[in-house]
N, C-alpha and C positions, 0 to 999 in steps of 0.2 A: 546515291548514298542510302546506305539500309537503315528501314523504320524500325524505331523502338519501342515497344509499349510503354511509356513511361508509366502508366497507371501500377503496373508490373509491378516497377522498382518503387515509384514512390509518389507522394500525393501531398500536394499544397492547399491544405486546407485555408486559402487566405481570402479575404475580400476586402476592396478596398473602398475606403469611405475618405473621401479627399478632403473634408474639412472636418473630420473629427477622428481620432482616436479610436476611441469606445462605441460599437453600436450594441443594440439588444439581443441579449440570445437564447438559451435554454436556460434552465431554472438552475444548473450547474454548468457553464458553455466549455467548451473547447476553445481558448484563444485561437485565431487564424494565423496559423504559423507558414513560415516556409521549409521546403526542404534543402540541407546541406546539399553541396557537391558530391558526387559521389566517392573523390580521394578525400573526404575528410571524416577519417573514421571515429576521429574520439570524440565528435559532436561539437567544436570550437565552432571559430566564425564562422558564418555564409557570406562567401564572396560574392556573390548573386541571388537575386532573383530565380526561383526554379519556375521550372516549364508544368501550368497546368496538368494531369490526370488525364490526358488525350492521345491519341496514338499520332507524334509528330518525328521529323527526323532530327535524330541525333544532330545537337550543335558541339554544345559544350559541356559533354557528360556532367548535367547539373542533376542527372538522378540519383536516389540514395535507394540503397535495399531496404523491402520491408518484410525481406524474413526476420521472421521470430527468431532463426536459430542461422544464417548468416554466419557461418566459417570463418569469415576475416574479419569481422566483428571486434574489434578493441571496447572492452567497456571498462568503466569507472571501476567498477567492484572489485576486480582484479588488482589495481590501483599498480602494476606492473606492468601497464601496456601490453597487455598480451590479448592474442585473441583468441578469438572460443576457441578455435578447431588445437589451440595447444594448452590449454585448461585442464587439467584431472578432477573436473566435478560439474558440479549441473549447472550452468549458468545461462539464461535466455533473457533476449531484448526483445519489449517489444515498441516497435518503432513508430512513430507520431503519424507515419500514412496507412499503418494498418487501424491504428483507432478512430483516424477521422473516418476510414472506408465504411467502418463498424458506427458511427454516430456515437460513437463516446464519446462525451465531454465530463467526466468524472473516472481518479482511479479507478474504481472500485467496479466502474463495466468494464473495464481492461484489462484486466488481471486474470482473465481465464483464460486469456491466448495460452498462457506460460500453466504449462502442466502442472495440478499436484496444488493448488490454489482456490479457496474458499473461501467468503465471507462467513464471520463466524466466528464463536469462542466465547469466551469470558467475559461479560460487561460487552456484548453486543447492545446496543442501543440502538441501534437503528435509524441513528443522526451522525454519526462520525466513523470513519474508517478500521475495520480491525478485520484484517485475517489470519488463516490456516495455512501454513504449507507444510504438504504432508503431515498434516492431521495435529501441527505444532501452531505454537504462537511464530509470528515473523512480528518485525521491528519494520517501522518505516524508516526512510534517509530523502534530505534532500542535498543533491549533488553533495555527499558523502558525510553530511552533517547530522545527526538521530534530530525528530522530532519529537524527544524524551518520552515523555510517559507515556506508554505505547496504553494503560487501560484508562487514560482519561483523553483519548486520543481528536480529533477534528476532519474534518472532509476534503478530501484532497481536489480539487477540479484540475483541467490542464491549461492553466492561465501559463502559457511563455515554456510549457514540456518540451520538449524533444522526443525523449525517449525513457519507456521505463526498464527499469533490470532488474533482473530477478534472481539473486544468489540462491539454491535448494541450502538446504542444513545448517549448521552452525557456522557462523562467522566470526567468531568473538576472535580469533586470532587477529585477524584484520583491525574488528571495529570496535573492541571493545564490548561492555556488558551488553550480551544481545539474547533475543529468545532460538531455540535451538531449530526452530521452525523456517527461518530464512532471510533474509533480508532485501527487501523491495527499496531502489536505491531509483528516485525522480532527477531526473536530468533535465536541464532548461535547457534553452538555446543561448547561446553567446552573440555579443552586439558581432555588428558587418559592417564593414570598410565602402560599401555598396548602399546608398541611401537607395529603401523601396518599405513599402506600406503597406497594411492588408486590414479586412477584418471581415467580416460575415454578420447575416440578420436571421436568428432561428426563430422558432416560435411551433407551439405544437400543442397536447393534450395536456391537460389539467389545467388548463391556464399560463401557461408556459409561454413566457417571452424573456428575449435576454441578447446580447451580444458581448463579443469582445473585438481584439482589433491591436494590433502592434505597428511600432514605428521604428525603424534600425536605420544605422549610417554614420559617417563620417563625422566628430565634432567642429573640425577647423583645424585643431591641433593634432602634429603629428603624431601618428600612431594612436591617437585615442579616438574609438569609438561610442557610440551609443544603444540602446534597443531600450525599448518601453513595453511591458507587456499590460493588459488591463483586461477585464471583466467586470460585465455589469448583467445582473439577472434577477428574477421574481417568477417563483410559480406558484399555485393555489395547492398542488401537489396530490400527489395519489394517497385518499384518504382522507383528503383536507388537511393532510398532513404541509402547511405550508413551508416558504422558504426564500430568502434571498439572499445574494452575496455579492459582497464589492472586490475587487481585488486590482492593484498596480503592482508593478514591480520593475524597476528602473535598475538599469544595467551598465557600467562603464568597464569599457575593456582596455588599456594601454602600454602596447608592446614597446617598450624602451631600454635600445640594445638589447642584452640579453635576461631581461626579465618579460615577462607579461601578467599583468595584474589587474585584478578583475576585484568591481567591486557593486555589488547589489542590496538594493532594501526591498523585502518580499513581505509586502502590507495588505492584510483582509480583515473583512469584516461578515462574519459569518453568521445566519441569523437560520435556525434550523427548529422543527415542532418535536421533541422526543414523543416516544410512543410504545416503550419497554416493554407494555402489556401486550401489544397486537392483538391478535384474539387468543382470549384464554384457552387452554388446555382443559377438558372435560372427557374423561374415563383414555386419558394416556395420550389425547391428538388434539391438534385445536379444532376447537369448536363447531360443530358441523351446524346447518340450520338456520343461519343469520347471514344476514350480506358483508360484500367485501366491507362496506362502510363504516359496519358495527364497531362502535366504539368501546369499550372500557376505561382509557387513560384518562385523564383529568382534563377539559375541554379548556383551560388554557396554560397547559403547560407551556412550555418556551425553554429555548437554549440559544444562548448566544456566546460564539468567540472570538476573540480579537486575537489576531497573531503577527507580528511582527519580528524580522530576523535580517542585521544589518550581516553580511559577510564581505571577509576582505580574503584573497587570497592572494601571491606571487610566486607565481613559478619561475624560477633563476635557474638557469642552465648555465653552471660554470663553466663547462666542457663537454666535448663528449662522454669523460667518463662519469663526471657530477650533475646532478639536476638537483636544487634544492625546493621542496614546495612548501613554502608556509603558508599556514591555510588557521581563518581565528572568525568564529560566531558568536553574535550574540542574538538568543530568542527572548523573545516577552511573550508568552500565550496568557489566557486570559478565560474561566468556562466559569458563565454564571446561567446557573439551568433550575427552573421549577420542572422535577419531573416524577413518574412516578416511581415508586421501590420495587425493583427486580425481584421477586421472591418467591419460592415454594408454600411461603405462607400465603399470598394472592390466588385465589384456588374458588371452584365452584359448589358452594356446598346448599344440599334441596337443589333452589331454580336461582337461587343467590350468591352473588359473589363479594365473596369476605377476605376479609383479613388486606382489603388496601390502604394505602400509604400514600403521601404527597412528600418526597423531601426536596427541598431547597439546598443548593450546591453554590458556592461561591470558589474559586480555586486560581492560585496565579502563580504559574512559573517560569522561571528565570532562571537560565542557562548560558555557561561562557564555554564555548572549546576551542581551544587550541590547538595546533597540531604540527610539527617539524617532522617531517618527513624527505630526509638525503635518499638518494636513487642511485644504486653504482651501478654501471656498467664496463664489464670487464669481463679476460677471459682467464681461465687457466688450460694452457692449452691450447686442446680447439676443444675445451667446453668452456662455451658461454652462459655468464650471470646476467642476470638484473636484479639487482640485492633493495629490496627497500628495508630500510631503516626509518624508527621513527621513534616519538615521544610526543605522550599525548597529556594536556592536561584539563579536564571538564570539573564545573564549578556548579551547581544546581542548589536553587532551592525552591520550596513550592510547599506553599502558605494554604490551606484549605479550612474552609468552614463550613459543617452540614447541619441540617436537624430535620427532622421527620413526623408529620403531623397525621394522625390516622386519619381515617377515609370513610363516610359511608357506605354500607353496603350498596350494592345494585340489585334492586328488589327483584328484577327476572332477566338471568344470564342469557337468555334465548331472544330477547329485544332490550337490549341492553340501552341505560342512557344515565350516565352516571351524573348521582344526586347534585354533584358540590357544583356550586356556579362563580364562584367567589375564593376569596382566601379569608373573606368573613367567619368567623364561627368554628376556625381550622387554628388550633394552637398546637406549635410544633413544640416539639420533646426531645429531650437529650437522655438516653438511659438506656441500658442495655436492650428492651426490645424496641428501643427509636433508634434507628442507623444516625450517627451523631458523631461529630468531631470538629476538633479547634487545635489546625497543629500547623508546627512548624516545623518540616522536616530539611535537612541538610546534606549533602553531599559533597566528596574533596574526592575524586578519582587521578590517580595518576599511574599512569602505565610507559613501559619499553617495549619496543617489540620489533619481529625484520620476518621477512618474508623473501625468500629465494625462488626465484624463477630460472631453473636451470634447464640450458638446452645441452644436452648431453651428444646428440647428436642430432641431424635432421628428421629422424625417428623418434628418437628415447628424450621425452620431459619427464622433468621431474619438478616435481613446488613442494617448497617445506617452511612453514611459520612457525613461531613461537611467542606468547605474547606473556608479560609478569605486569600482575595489573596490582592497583596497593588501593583499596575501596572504604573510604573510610566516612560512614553512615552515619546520624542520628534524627531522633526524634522527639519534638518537644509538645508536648500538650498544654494547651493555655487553658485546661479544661479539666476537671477529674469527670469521668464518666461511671456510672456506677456498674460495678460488672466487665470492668476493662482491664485485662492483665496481659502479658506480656509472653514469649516465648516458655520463658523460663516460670511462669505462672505468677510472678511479683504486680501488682497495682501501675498502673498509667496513671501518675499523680502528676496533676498541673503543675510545672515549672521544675518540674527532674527530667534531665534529658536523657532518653533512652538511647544507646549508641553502638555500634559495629565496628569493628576492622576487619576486615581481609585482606589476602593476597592471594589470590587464584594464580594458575596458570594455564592458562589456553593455547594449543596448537591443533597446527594441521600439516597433515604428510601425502603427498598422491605421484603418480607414477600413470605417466599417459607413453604407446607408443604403437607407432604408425606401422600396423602390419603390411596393411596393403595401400595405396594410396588413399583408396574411399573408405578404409575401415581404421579406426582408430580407438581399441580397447583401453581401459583406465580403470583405475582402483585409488581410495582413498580415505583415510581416517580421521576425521580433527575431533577434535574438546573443547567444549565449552561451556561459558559461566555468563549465570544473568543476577546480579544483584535482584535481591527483593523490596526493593525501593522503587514505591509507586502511591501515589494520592488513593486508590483503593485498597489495598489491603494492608492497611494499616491496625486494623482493628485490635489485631495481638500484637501492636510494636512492629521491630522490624526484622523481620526472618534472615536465617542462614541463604546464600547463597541458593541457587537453582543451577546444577551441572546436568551436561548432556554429551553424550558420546556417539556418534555415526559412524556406521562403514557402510558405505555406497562403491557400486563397482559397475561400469557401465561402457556402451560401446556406442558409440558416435562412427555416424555413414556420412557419407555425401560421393554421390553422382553427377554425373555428365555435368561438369563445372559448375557443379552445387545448385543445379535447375532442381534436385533429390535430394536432401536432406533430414535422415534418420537421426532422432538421439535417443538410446534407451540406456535404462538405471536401473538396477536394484539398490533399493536402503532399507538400513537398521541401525535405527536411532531412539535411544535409551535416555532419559532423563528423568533424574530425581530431585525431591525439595518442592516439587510444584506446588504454589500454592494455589487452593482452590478456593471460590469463595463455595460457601455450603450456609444452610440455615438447619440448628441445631436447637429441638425446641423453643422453636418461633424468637431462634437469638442470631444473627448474622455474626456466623466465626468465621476464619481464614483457617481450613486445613491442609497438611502438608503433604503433598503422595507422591508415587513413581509412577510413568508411563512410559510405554513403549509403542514403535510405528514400524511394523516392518511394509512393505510393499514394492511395486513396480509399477513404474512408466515409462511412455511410450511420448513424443514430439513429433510431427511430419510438418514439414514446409515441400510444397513440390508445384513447381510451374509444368502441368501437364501440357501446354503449348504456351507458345507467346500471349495469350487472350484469357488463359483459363488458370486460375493461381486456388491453389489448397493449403489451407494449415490444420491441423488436428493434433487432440493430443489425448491418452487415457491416461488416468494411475487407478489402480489398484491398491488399497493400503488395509491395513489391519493394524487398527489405534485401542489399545486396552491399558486400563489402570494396573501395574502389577506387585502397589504397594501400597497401603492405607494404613497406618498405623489408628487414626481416630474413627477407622469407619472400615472396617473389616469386610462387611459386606459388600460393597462395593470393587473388590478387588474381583478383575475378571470384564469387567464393563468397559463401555467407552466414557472419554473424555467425549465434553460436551462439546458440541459441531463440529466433529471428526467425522465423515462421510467415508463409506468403505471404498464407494466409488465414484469418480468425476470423469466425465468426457465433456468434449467440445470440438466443433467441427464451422469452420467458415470455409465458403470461398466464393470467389469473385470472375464474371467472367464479359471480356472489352467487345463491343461489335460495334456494325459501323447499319445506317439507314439510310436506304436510298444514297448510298455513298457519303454521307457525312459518317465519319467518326466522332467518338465522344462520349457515347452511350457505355453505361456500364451496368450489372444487377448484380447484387450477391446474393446470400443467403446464408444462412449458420442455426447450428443446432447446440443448445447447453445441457446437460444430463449431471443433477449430483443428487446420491443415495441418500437414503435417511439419515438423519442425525438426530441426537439423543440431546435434552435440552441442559443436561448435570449429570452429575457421575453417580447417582442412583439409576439412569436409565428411566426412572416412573415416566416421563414424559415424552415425545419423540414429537417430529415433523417429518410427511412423506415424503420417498424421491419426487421428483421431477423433472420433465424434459419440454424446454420451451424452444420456439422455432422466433428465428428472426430474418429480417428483411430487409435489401437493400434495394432501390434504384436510381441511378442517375445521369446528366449529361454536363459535358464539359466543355465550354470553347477556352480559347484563347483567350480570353479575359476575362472570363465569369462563368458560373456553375450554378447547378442549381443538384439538392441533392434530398429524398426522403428517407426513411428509415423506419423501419415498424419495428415493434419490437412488441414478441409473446401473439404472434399471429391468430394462433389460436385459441385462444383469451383461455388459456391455465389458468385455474386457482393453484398456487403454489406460494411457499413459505421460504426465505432465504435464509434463517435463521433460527434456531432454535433459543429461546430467552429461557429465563425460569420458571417465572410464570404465565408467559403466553410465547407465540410463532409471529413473526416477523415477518408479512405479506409482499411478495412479490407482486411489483406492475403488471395491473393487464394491460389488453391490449391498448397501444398506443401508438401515435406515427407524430414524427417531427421532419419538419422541413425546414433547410439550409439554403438560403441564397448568400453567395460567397461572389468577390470579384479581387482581380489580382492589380496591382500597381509596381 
C-alpha cells in the first residue's frame, strides 16, 4: 500500500485529556480540533477521528487538503456550493492544519496566508480584530452570520474553527451592507456521529499559559449529534499588556429525513489591556530611544467583552431541485473599556507629552438575523443553474455611552511613566473637545436578493447577483452635547431622533473559462453599499451610505493534479462616502472622502515533493484618497494602514530519524510596507520583515510541537494609530503538547 504524507494534506491539532474537557493553553489558544475526511468538502461532520501529522499508510482517506487555494474547495462564501477553481473572483481558505502547522491560535496570525490582508485601519486598538484587504475595510462573518460593528469590533481565537475564508472585494450582493475591502467568513466544525476527544497544554513567553480541548459524538438519539468546543487562557502579555479568555460553544447537529439542523451557543468572555498610544510618534515615526516597555497609556486601562450568539439553522432539501436553508441569529456583545483617546492631538511637544485623554466606553449590542434562502437547481438545456434566492431580514441596536477625562502631561517623552495612578482627581467631560456620547441607535434592514451560478458549459462560468436592500437608520441622543451637529449641520438634541432611509442596490457579474485545463482566465465587476451605522462615527449623526465599485480580472493555474497552484488578480476598486475619523482643531469630526486601490497579486500553494510543501503570496497595491471635500489637502495621500506592499512566505518540510518518522520543521517570512497612521500622511510606521519558526514530532497518539515567532527579535510596528505605532511581538517561542483520543 503506498505512503501518504498525511502532514501534507492535513493536521489534527488535538490532545486528549480523558477527564476533562478544557486544559490550559496560550493566552489566545487554538482549540484542539480534528480534521474532516477528505470527501467532505463543505466542512459538515467528521465521521472519524483523523490520523496524526505523521508519514502513515493510507487507511481511510481521513486527510483534508491544507491548500490555501485547493481547486475543489467548496466554501461557504460562495453560499452556491461551488468551488474555487469555477469562481470568477478571489476567493482563499485557509484551512485549520495550516494554522495549527503556523502556532496560530488567534485570527488575526492567520490571515496573512490569504494575500492582499493586513491588520490595520480605522480605530485600530490593538485589543480586537480589524483589517485591510486590499488596502479596504473587510467585515468579519461567523459561519455566514456579520459580527456587526466591524469599528467597535473583539478578538477572534480558534475556539471549535475549521477553517477560515477569505472573500477579496465587495460582497454586499451576497451579504448584505459590507465594507468594500472583503469578507473574512470563520467556519467551525460541526458535531460527529463518531464519539472521540482532544485537547492540547500550551504555555510559552510572557507568561503564557492556557488550553483548550473538544468533545463530539453521538447523543443516543437518532440522527442527533453533539460537539463541545471550550478555551481556557491567561497571559501577562507582551508589554505587560495582559489578558485572558474563556470561551464554550456547544453544538447540536440533527439529520431527520430530509432536513439537517444545527444548533449552537457560541459564549466568551474576553478580558484584554488597550494600549491606543503604543509609542508615540515624534518628528513623523515612533519614538526612537526608549525600550519596547515604554509606556504612555494609562497603567490601568482595561477592556472587557462579553459575547454571546444562540444560532438555529435547517437546511431542508425538498428535492433535487429545491434545498430550502433557514438560517436565524441572535448576538448580545457587550465592550466596557477604560482606555486611552486615539488622537493627533496626543503628540510630543519640548520632551513632553500632551494633549492626553482617558475615556470610558460602556456599549451593548443586539442583533437578530434572519435569513430564507431557496437553492434551485435546474437546467435550461444543457446549461446548468444553481439559483440562490433569498430574504433577509436584521434587527440591531446598540446603546453606547462615553466621556472623556483629560490626562496629565508625561513630563519626559524619552522615559516615559505616565502621572495618573488612579481615576481619583480625573473628572470626565462631555463637550465638544471631550469625545462623549449617550445614544441609542437603531436599525430595521431588509433585503431581496439571487445569485446565479451558471455552468454554461464545462468551460464557460458564468455568476451573476443582484441584491435591493431597504436600510432604515436612526439615532437617538439621551444627551445634548455642545458642538454636536448632524450631516446636514442641524443640532443633536437629546430625545429628537435623527434618522435615514435607503435603498441601495448591489450586484456582481464575472465570467471564468477554462482555456486550457490548468489555466483558467476571469474577469468581474460588482457594487457595493456599506451603511454608516456604527457606535464610532457617530459624532455628526448618521451619514449617507458608503458605495464601492471593483473590476478585478485574473487568471487561476493549477498543475500536475493541483500538487501547483497559481492564482493571480488585477483590481480596481473605487469607493466613496468613506467616513473618516479626523481631529479638526483639537475637535474629533467624522469626515466624508473617496478612495481608490488599484493593484496586483500573486497566491502559490505548491507541494514541491511529498515532504516539502510551500505557500506564498504578494500584492502590490496603490491606496490614495481621491476626494476630500472637508480637507482638500489631503487628496493624493494614503488612507491610513494601507501598505503598498505585502508578502508572505511559509513552508514546511516531513523527515524521518534513524528511521522513525514524525519529525517536521517549517519556517515563514512576513514582509508589509510602510503605512501612514491618517489621511494627512504626518505620521507613518516602517516596513518590516519578520522571520518565523517551526519544529516538531508526531506519534501516533501524541505530539509535541514549538513555534518561535520574529527569530530575529525585529523592532517592528503592526499598526499605524493616530497618535502612536502598535508594537509587534519580539522574539518569542511556545510549546504545544497535544495528544489524540
Amino acid at each position: 500500500m503506498k505512503k501518504i504524507d498525511v502532514r501534507r494534506f492535513g493536521k489534527k491539532a488535538s490532545a486528549g485529556l480523558a477527564g476533562s474537557l478544557v486544559a490550559l493553553t496560550l493566552a489566545h489558544p487554538a482549540a484542539a480540533q480534528e480534521t474532516p475526511p477528505s470527501g467532505n468538502k463543505t466542512g459538515n461532520a467528521v465521521e472519524a477521528p483523523t490520523l496524526p501529522p505523521v508519514q502513515v499508510r493510507a487507511t481511510s482517506g481521513l486527510a483534508q487538503n491544507d491548500n490555501v487555494n485547493d481547486p475543489s474547495q467548496i466554501t461557504g462564501v460562495s453560499k452556491t456550493g461551488t468551488a474555487l477553481k469555477d469562481l470568477p473572483a478571489s476567493v482563499q481558505v485557509i484551512p485549520r492544519a495550516l494554522l495549527t502547522e503556523q502556532g496560530a491560535t488567534m485570527l488575526r496570525q492567520g490571515v496573512s496566508n490569504a494575500s492582499g490582508v493586513n491588520v490595520g485601519g480605522q480605530d485600530t486598538k490593538g485589543y480586537y480584530d480589524h483589517f485591510l484587504v486590499r488596502g479596504l475595510n473587510a467585515q468579519i462573518y461567523n459561519d455566514g452570520f456579520s459580527d456587526g460593528d466591524l469599528l467597535g469590533g473583539i478578538s477572534h481565537s480558534l475556539n471549535g474553527v475549521e477553517r477560515i475564508e477569505v472573500l477579496e472585494g465587495p460582497g454586499s450582493a451576497l451579504f448584505g451592507s459590507g465594507p468594500p475591502g472583503g469578507t473574512i467568513n470563520i467556519v467551525h466544525y460541526a458535531p460527529s456521529s463518531d464519539f472521540h476527544f482532544g485537547g492540547n497544554v500550551q504555555s510559552g513567553s510572557f507568561g503564557t499559559i492556557g488550553g483548550s480541548g473538544y468533545v463530539t459524538g453521538p447523543t443516543g438519539i437518532s440522527g442527533l449529534n453533539y460537539r463541545v468546543d471550550a478555551t481556557v487562557s491567561r497571559s501577562d502579555g507582551f508589554r505587560d499588556l495582559a489578558s485572558r479568555d474563556e470561551e464554550i460553544r456547544p453544538a447540536f447537529e440533527w439529520k431527520l429525513d430530509n432536513h439537517k439542523i444545527d444548533f449552537s451557543i457560541d459564549a466568551r468572555d474576553i478580558h484584554e489591556t488597550p494600549d491606543s498610544y503604543g509609542l508615540i510618534y515624534f518628528n513623523g515615526s515612533p519614538i526612537t530611544g526608549v525600550s519596547r516597555d515604554a509606556k504612555y497609556s494609562t497603567p490601568f486601562a482595561f477592556a472587557r467583552g462579553n459575547y454571546v450568539r444562540p444560532t438555529l439553522t435547517d437546511e431542508w432539501k425538498v428535492n433535487d431541485f429545491l434545498t430550502i436553508n433557514n438560517r436565524f441569529s441572535y448576538l448580545h456583545r457587550s465592550l466596557d473599556v477604560l482606555g486611552n483617546g486615539d488622537s493627533t492631538s496626543t503628540k510630543v511637544s519640548g520632551n513632553q507629552v500632551v494633549g492626553r485623554q482617558l475615556r470610558q466606553q460602556d456599549d451593548s449590542d443586539n442583533s437578530i438575523d434572519y435569513q430564507l434562502e431557496p437553492v434551485w437547481r435546474f437546467a435550461t438545456g444543457s446549461v446548468k443553474h444553481t439559483l440562490l434566492t433569498g430574504f433577509e431580514y436584521q434587527h440591531q441596536t446598540i446603546d453606547t455611552e462615553r466621556s472623556t477625562a483629560d490626562l496629565p502631561n508625561i513630563p519626559n517623552a524619552f522615559a516615559p511613566v505616565p502621572p495618573e495612578t488612579s481615576l481619583a482627581g480625573l473628572t470626565f467631560l462631555c463637550d465638544a473637545k471631550h469625545s462623549c456620547d449617550n445614544d441609542h441607535l437603531l436599525a430595521n434592514y431588509y433585503s431581496v436578493y439571487a445569485t446565479d451560478q451558471i455552468d454554461v458549459t464545462d468551460k464557460l462560468k458564468i455568476r451573476a447577483g443582484v441584491r435591493k436592500d431597504w436600510w432604515d437608520t436612526s439615532l437617538t441622543p439621551n444627551i445634548t452635547v455642545p458642538g454636536r451637529f448632524d450631516t446636514q449641520g442641524d443640532p443633536l438634541v437629546a430625545g429628537m431622533t435623527n434618522t435615514r432611509n435607503d435603498a441601495p442596490v448591489s450586484w456582481n457579474v464575472g465570467v471564468l473559462y477554462k482555456v486550457l485545463p490548468w489555466m483558467s482566465p476571469y474577469f468581474g465587476i460588482s457594487k457595493s453599499h456599506l451603511a454608516n451605522f456604527n457606535s464610532e462615527n457617530t459624532q455628526n449623526g448618521i451619514g449617507a451610505p458608503e458605495s464601492a465599485l471593483q473590476y478585478e480580472a485574473g487568471i487561476k493555474f493549477s498543475f500536475l493534479d493541483d500538487r501547483y497552484v497559481l492564482n493571480t488578480a488585477l483590481f480596481d476598486v473605487k469607493r466613496d462616502n468613506v467616513a473618516s475619523l479626523t481631529t479638526i482643531n483639537n475637535i474629533e469630526s467624522v469626515v466624508f472622502d473617496s478612495q481608490r486601490t488599484k493593484g496586483a497579486e500573486a497566491s502559490l500553494d505548491a507541494s514541491l515533493t511529498s515532504q516539502w510543501h510551500v505557500i506564498a503570496n504578494f500584492t502590490a497595491q496603490q491606496a490614495k484618497i481621491t476626494d476630500n471635500p472637508q480637507g482638500i489637502t489631503s487628496v493624493g495621500n494614503h488612507p491610513q494602514g494601507a501598505p503598498a506592499y505585502i508578502a508572505n512566505l511559509w513552508t514546511t518540510y516531513n523527515f524521518s530519524i534513524a528511521g522513525v518518522p514524525g519529525f517536521h520543521v517549517g519556517a515563514g517570512v512576513n514582509y508589509v510596507s510602510k503605512t501612514y497612521s491618517d489621511i494627512t500622511n504626518v505620521n507613518s510606521i516602517p516596513s518590516y520583515v519578520i522571520a518565523n519558526a517551526a519544529i516538531g514530532y508526531e506519534a501516533p497518539k501524541w505530539g509535541i510541537d514549538l513555534n518561535v515567532h520574529n527569530l530575529t527579535d525585529r523592532r517592528y510596528f503592526v499598526a499605524a494609530n493616530a497618535a502612536g505605532a502598535y508594537e509587534g511581538e519580539s522574539l518569542s517561542a511556545f510549546v504545544n503538547v497535544h495528544a489524540n483520543f
